[in-house]
Structures are given as C-alpha cells and as structure tokens.
Biopython code that builds the backbone (N, CA, C, O; Angstrom):
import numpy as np
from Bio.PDB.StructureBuilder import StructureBuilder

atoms = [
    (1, "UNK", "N", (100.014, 108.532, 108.415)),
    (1, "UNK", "CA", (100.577, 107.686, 107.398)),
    (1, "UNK", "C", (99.912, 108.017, 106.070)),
    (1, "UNK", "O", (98.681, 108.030, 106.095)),
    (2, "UNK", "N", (100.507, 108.285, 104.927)),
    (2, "UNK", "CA", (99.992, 108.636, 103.807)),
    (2, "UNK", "C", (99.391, 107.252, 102.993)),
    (2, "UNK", "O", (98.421, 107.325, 102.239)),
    (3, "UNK", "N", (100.032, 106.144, 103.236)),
    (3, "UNK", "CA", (99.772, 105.225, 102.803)),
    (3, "UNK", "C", (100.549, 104.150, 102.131)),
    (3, "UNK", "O", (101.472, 104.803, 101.644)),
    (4, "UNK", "N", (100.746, 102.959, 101.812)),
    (4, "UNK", "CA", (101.710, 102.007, 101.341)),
    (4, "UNK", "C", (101.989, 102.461, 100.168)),
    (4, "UNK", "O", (101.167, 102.704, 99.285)),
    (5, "UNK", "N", (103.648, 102.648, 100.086)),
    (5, "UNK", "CA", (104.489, 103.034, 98.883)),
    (5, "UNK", "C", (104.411, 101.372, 97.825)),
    (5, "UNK", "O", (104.784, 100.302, 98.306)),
    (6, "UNK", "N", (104.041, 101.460, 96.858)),
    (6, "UNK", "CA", (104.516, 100.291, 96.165)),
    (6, "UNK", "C", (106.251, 99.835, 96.089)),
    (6, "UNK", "O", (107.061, 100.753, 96.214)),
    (7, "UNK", "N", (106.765, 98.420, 95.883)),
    (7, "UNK", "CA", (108.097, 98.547, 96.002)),
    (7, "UNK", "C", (108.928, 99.491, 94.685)),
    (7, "UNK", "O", (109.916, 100.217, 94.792)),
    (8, "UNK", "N", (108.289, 99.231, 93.728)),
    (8, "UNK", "CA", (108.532, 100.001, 92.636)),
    (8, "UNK", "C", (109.159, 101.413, 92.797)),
    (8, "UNK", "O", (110.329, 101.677, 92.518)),
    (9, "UNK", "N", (108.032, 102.488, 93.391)),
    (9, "UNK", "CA", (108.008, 103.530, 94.455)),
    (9, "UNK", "C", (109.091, 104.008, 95.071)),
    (9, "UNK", "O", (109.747, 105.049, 95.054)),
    (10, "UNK", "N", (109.117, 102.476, 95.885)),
    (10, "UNK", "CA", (110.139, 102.595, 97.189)),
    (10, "UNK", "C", (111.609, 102.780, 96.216)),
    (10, "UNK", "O", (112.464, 103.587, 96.581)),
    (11, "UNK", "N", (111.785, 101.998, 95.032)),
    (11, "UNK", "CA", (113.335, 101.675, 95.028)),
    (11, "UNK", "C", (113.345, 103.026, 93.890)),
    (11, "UNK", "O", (114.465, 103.504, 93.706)),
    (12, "UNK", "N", (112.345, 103.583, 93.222)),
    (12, "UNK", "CA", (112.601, 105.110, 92.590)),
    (12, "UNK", "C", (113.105, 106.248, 93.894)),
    (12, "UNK", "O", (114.053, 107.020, 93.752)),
    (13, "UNK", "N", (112.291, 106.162, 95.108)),
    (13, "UNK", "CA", (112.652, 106.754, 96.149)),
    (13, "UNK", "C", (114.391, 106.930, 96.334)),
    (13, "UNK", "O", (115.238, 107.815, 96.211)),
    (14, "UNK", "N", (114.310, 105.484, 96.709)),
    (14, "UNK", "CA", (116.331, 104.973, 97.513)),
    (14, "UNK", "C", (116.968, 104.478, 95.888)),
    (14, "UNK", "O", (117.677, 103.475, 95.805)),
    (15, "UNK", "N", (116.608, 105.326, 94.632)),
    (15, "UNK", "CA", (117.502, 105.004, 93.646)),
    (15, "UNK", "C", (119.078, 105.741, 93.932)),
    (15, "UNK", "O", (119.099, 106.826, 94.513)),
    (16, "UNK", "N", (120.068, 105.245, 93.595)),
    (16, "UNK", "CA", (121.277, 105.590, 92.979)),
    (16, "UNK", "C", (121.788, 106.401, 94.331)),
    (16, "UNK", "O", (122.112, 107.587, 94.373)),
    (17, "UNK", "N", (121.776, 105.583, 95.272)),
    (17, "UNK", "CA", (122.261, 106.169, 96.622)),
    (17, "UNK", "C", (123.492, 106.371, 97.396)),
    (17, "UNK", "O", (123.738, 106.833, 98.511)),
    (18, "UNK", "N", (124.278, 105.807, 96.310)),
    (18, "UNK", "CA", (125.438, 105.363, 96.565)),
    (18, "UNK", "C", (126.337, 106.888, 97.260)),
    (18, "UNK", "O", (126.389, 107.757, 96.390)),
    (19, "UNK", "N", (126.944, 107.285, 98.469)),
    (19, "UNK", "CA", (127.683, 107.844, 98.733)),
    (19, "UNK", "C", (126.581, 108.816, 99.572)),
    (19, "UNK", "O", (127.002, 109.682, 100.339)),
    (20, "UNK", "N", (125.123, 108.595, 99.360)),
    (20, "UNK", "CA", (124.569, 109.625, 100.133)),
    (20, "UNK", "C", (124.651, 109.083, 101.823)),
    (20, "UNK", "O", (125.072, 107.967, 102.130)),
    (21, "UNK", "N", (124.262, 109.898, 102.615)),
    (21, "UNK", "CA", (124.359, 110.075, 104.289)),
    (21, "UNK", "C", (123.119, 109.217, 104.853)),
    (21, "UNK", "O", (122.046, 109.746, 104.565)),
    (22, "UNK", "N", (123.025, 108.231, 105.457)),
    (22, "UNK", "CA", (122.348, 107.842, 106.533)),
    (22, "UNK", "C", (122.462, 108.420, 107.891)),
    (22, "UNK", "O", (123.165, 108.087, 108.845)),
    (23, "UNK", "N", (121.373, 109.615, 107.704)),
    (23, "UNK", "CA", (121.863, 110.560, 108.937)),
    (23, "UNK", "C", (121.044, 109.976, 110.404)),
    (23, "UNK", "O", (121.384, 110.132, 111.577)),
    (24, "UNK", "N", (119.910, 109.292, 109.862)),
    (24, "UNK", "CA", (119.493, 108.768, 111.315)),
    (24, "UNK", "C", (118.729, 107.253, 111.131)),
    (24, "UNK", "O", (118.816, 106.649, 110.061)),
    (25, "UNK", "N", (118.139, 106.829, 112.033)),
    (25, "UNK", "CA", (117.540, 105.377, 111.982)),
    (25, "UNK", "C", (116.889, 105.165, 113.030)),
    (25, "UNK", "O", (117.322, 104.839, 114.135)),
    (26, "UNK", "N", (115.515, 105.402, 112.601)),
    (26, "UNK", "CA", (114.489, 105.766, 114.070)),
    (26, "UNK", "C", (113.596, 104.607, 114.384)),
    (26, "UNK", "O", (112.798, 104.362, 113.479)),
    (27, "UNK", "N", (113.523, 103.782, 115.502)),
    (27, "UNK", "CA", (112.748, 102.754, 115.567)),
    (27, "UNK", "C", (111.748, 102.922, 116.858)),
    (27, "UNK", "O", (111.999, 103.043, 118.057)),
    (28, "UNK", "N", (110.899, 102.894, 116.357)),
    (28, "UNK", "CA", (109.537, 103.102, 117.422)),
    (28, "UNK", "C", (108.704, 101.612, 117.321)),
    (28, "UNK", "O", (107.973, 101.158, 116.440)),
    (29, "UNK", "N", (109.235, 100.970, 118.864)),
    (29, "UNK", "CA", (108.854, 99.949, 119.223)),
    (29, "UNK", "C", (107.858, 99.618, 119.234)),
    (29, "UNK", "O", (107.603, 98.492, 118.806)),
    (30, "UNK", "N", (106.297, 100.912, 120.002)),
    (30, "UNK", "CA", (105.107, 100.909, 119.810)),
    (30, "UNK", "C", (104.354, 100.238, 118.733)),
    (30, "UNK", "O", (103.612, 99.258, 118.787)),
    (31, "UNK", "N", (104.737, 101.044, 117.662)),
    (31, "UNK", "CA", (104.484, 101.653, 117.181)),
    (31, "UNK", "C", (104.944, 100.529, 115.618)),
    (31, "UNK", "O", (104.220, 100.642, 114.629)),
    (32, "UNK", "N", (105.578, 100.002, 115.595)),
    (32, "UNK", "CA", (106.078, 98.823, 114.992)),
    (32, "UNK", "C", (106.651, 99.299, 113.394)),
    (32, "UNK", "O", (106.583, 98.843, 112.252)),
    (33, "UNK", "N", (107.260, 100.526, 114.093)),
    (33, "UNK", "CA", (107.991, 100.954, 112.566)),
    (33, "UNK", "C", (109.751, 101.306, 112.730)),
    (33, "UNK", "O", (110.614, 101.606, 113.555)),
    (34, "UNK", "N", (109.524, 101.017, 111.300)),
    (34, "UNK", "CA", (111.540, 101.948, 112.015)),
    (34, "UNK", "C", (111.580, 102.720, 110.375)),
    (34, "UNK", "O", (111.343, 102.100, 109.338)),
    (35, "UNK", "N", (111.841, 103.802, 110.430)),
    (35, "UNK", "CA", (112.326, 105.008, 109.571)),
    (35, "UNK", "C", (113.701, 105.209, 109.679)),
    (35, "UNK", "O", (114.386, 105.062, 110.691)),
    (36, "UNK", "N", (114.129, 105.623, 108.354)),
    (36, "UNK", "CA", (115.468, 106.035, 107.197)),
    (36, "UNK", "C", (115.513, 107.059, 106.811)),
    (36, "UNK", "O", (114.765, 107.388, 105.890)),
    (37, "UNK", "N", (116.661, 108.197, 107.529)),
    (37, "UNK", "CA", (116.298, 109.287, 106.703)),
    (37, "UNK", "C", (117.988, 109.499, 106.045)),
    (37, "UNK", "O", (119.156, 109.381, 106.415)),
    (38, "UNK", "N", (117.457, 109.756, 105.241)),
    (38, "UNK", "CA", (118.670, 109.325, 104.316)),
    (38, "UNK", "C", (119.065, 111.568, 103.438)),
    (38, "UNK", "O", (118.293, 112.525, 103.480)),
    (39, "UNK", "N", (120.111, 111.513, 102.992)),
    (39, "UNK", "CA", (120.326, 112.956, 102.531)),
    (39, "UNK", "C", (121.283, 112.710, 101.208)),
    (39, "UNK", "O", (122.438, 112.289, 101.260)),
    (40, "UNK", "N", (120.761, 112.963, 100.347)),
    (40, "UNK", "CA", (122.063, 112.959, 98.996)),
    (40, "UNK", "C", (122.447, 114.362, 99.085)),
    (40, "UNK", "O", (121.790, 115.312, 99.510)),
    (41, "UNK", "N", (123.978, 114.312, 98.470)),
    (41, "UNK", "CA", (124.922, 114.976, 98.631)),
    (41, "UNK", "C", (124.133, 115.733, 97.296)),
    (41, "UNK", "O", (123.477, 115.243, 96.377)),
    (42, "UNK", "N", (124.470, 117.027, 97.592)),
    (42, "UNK", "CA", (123.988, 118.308, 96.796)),
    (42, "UNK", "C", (122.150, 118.378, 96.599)),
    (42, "UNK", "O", (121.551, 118.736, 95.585)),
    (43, "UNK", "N", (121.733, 118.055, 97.515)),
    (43, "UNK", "CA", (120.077, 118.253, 97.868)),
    (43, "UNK", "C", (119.993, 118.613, 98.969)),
    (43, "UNK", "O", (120.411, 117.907, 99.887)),
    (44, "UNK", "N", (119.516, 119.622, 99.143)),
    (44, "UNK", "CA", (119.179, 120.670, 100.285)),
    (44, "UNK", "C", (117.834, 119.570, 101.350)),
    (44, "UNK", "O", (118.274, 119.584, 102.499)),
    (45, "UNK", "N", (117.033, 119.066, 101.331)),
    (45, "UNK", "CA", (115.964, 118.303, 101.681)),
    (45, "UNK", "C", (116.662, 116.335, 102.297)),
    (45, "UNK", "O", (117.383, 115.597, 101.624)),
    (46, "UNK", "N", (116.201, 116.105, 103.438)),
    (46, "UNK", "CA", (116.217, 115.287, 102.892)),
    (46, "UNK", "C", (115.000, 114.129, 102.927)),
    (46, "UNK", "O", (113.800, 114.389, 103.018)),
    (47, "UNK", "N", (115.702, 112.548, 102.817)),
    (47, "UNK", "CA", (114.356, 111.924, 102.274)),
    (47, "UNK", "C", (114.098, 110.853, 103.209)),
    (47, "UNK", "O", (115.118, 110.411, 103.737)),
    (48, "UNK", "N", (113.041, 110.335, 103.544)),
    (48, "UNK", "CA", (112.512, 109.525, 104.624)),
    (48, "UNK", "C", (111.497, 108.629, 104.085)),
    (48, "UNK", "O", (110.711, 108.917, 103.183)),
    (49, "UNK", "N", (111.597, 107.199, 104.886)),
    (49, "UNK", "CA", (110.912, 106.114, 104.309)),
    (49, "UNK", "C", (110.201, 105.416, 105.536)),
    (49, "UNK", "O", (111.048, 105.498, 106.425)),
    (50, "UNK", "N", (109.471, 104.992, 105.879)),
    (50, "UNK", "CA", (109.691, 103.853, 107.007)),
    (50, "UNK", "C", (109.128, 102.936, 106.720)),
    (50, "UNK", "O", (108.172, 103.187, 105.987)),
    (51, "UNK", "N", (109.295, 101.669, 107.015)),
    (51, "UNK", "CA", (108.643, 100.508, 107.354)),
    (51, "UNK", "C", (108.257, 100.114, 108.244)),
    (51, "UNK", "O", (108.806, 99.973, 109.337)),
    (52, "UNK", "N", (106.670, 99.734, 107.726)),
    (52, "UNK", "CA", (105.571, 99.486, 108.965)),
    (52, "UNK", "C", (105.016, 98.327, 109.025)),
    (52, "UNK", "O", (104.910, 97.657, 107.998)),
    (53, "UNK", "N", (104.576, 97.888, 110.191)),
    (53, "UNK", "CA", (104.336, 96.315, 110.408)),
    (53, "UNK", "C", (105.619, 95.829, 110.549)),
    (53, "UNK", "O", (105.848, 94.660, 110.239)),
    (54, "UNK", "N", (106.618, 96.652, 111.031)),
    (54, "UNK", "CA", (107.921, 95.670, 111.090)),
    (54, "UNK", "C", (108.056, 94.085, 112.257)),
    (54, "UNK", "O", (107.788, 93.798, 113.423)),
    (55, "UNK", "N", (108.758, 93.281, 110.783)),
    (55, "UNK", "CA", (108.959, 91.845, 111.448)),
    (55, "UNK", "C", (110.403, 91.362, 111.885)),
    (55, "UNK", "O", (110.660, 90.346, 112.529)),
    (56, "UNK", "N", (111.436, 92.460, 111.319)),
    (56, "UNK", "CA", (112.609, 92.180, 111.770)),
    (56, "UNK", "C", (113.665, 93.374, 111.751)),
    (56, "UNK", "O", (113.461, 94.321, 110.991)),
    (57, "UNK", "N", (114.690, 93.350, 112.498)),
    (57, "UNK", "CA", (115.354, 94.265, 112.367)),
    (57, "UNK", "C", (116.492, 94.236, 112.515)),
    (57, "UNK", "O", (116.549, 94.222, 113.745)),
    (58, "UNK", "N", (117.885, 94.208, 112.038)),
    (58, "UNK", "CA", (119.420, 93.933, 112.638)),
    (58, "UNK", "C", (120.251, 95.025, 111.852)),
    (58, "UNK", "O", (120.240, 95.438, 110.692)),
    (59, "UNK", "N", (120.898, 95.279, 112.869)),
    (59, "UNK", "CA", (122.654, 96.862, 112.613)),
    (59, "UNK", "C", (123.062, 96.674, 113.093)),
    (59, "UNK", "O", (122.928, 96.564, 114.312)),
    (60, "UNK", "N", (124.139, 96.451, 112.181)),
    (60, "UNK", "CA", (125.353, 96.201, 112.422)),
    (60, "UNK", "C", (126.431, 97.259, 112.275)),
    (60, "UNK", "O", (126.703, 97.872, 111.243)),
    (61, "UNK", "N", (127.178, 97.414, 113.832)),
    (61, "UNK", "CA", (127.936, 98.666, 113.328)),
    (61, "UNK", "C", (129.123, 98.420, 114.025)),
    (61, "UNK", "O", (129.261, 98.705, 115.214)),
    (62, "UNK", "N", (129.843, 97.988, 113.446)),
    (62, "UNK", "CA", (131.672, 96.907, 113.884)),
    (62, "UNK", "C", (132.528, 98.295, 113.066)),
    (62, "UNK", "O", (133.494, 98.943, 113.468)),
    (63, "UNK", "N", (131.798, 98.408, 111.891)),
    (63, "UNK", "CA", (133.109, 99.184, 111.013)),
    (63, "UNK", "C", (134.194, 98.315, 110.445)),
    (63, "UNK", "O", (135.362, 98.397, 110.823)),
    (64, "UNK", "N", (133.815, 97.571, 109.625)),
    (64, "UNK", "CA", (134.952, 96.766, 109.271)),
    (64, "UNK", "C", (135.966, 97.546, 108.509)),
    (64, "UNK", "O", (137.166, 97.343, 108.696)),
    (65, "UNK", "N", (135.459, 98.584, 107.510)),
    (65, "UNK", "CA", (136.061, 99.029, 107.141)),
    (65, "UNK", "C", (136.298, 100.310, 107.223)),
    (65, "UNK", "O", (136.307, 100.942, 106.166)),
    (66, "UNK", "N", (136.489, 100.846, 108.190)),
    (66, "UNK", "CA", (136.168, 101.850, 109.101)),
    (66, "UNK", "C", (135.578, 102.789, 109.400)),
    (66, "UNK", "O", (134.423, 102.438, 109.161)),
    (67, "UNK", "N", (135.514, 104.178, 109.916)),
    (67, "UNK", "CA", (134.057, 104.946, 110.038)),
    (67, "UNK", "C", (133.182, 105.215, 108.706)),
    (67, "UNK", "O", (133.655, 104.791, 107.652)),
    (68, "UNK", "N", (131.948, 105.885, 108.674)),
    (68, "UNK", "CA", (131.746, 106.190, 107.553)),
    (68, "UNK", "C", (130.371, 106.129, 108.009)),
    (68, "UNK", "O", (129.989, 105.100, 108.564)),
    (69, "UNK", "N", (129.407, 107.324, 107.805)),
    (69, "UNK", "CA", (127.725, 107.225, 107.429)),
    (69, "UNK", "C", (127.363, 107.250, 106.226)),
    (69, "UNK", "O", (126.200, 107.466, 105.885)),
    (70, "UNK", "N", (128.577, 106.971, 105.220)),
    (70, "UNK", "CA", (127.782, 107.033, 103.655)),
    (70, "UNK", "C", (127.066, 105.606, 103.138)),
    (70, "UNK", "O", (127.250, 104.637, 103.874)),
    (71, "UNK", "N", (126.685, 105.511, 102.564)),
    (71, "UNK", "CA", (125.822, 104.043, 102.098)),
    (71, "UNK", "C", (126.519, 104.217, 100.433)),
    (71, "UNK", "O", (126.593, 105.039, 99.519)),
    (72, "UNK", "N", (126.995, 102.645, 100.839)),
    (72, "UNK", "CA", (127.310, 102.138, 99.656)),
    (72, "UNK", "C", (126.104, 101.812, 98.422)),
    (72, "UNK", "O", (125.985, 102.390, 97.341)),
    (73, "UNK", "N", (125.225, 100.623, 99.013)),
    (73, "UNK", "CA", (124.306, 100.740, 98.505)),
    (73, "UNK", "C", (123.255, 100.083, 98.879)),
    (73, "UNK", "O", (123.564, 99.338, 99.809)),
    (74, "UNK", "N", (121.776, 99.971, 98.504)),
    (74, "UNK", "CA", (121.168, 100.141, 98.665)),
    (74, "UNK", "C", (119.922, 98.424, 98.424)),
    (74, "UNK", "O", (119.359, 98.501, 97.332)),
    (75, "UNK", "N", (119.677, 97.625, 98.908)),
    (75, "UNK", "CA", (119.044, 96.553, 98.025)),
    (75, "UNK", "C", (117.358, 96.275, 98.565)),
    (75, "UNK", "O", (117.263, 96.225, 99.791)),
    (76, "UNK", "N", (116.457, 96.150, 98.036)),
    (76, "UNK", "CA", (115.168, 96.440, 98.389)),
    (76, "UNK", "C", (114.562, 94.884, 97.107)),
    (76, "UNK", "O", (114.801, 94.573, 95.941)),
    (77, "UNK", "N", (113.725, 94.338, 98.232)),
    (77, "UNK", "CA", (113.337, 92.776, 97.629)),
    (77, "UNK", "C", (112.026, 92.830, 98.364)),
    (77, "UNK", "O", (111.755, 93.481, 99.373)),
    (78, "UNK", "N", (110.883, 91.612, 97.309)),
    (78, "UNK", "CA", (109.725, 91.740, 97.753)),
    (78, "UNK", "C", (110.128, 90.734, 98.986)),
    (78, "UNK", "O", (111.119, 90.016, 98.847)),
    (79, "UNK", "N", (109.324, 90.685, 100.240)),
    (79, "UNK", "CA", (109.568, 89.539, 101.535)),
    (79, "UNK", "C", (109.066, 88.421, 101.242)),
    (79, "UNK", "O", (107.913, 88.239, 100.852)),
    (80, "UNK", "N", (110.056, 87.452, 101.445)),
    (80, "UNK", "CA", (109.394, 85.723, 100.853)),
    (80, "UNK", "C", (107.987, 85.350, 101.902)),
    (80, "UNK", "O", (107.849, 85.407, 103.123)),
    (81, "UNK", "N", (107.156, 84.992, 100.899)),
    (81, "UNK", "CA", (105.985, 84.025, 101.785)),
    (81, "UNK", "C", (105.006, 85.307, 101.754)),
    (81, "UNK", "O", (103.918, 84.811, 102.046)),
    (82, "UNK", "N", (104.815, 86.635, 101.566)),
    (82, "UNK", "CA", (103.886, 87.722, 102.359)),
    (82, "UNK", "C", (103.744, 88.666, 101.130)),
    (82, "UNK", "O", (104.266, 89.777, 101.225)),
    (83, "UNK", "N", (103.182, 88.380, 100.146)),
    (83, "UNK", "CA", (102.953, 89.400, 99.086)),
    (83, "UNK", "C", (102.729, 91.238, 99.803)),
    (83, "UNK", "O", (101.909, 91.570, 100.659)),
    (84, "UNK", "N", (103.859, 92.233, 99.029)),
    (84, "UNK", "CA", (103.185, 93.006, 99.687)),
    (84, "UNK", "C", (104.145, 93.398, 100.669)),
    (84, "UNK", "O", (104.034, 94.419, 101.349)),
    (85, "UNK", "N", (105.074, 92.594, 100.739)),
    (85, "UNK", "CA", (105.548, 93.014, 102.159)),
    (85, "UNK", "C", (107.291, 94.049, 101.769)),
    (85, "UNK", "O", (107.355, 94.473, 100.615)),
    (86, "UNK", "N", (108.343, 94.323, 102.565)),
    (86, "UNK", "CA", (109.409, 94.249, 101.751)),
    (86, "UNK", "C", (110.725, 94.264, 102.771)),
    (86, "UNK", "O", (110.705, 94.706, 103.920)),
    (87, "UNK", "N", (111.884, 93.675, 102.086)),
    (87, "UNK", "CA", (112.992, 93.281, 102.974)),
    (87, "UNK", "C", (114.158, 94.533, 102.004)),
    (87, "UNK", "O", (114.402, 94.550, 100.798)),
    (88, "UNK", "N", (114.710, 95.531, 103.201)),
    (88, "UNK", "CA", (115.469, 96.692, 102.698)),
    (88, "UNK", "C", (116.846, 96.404, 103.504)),
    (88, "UNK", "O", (116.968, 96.274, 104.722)),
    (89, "UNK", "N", (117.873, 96.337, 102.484)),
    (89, "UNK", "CA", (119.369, 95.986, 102.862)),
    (89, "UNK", "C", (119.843, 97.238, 102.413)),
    (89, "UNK", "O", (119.688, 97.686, 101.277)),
    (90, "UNK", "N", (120.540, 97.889, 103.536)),
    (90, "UNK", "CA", (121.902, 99.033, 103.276)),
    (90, "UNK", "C", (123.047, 98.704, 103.368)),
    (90, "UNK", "O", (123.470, 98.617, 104.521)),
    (91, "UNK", "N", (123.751, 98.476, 102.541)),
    (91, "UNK", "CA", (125.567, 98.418, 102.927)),
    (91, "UNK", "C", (125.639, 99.467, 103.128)),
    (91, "UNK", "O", (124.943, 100.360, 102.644)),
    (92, "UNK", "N", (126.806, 99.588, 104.154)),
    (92, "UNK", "CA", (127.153, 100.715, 104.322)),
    (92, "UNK", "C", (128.512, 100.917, 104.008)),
    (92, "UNK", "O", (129.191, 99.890, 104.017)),
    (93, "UNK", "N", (129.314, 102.385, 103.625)),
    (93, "UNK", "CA", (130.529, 102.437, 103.295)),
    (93, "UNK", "C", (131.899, 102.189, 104.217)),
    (93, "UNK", "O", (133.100, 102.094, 103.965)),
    (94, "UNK", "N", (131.141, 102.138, 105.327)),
    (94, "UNK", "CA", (131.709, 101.219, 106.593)),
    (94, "UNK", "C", (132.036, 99.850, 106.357)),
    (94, "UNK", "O", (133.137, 99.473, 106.759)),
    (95, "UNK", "N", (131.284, 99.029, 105.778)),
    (95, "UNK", "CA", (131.311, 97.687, 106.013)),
    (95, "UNK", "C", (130.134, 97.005, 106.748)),
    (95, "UNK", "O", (129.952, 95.788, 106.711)),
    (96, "UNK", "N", (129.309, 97.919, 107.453)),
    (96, "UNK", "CA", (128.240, 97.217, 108.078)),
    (96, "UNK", "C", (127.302, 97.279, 107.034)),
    (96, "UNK", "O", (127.401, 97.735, 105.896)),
    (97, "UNK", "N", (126.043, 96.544, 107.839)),
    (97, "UNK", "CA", (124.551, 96.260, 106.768)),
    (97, "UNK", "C", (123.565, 96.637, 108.626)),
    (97, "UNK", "O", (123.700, 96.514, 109.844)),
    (98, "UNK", "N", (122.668, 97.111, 107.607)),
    (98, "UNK", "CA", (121.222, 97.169, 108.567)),
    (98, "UNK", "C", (120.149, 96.652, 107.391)),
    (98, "UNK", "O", (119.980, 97.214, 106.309)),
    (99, "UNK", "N", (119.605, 95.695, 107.764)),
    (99, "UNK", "CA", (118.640, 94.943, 107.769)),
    (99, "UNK", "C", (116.996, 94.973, 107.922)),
    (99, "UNK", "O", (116.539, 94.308, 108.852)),
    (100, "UNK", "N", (116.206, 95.590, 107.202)),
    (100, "UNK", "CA", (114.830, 95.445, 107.779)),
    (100, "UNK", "C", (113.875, 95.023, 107.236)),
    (100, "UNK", "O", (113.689, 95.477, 106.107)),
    (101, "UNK", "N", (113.156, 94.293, 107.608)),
    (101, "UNK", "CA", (111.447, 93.544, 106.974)),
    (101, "UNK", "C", (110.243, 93.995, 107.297)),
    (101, "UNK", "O", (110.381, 94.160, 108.509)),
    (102, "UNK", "N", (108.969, 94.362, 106.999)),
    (102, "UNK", "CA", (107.824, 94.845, 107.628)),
    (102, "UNK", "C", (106.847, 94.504, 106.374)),
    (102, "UNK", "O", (107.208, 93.828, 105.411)),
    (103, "UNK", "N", (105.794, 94.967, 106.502)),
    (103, "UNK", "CA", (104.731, 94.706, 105.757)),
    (103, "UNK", "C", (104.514, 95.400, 104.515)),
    (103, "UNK", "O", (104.087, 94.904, 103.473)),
    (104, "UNK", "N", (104.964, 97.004, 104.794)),
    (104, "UNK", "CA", (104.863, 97.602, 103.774)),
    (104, "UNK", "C", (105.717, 99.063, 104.234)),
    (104, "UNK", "O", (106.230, 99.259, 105.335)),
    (105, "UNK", "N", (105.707, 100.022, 103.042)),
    (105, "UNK", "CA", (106.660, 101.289, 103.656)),
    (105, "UNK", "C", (106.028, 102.060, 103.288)),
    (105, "UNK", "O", (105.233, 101.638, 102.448)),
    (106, "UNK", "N", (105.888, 103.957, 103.675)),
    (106, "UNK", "CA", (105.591, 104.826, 103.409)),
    (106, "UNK", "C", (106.651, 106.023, 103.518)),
    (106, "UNK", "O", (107.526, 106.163, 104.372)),
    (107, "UNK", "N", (106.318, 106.923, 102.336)),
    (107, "UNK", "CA", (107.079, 107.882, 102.288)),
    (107, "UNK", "C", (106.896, 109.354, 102.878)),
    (107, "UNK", "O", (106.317, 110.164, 102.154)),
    (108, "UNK", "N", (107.324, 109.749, 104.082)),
    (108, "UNK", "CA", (106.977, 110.969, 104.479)),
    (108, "UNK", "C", (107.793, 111.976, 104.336)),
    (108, "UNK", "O", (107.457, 113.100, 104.708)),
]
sb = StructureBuilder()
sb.init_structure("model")
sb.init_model(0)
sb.init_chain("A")
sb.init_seg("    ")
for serial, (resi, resn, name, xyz) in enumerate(atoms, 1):
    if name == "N":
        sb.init_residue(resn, " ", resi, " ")
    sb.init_atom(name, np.array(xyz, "f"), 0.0, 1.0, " ", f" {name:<3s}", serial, name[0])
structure = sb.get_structure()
C-alpha cells in the first residue's frame, strides 16, 4: 500500500470520467478492500484506486437502461461521522450505481 490518497487526490484521480470503462471491480474480503480499475477512452494505461478499511459495499447491476460498462459519472464525498474516511458513487451508463465506503483509498 503506498499510502492514504487525500479525497482531494482521489477526485483529481476519477476527474471527468464520464464515458470511460469500468473494466473490473475487485473485492478482497480478507483483506477488507475493494479496487476500481477504471480505463479512459484514448489512454493506453489504465487507472486503479481501492478502498481500504471497507465498511460497505452495494452493485447494482439490473441495467435499467440497458447494457453498458461506461460510467456516467462519478461522485466521491467525505463519510459522515469518520473524518478521513470516503463514500465513492458510480452511475453507471447502464442505469446501475455501485456504492462504496471505507476508511481511506490508495492509488496503485
């Protein structure tokens, strides 16, 4: 672990994401993290976050509005009650949301 991204950090990281690929969503139970690796369209690399100390987690994947791995967008808030901590919302261009809370995130 390199170390806690500030949220600041985090939302320069997942800026202006709109239409890029949520290619995977890795949750290691142990281990109490779940990682985002996310790919914008015309960047060869892509970019990864996780949140650690995770306290919650929900995906939703109905497709309301039908298939799609692109992310609409993107919303990142400090976690109520836990300075420090942070709550990361993806819409997705589907219609679903994934949901996650933890203590803090790092960028690998």
């Amino acid at each position: 672990m390199v170390g806690f991204i500030t949220l600041v950090e985090w939302r320069r990281v997942f800026r202006d994401l709109h239409d890029a690929v949520l290619t995977r969503v890795e949750l290691d139970w142990t281990a109490g993290e779940v990682t985002f690796v996310v790919h914008r369209v015309g960047d060869e690399a892509s970019t990864s976050l996780t949140v650690v100390e995770l306290r919650s987690v929900s995906i939703d994947r109905r497709l309301p509005w039908g298939p799609s791995s692109h992310i609409n967008s993107v919303r990142i808030d400090a976690f109520p009650g836990a300075e420090g901590s942070v709550r990361v919302q993806f819409e997705m261009q589907s219609g679903d949301e994934i949901v996650v809370s933890g203590k803090g995130a790092t960028e690998r």
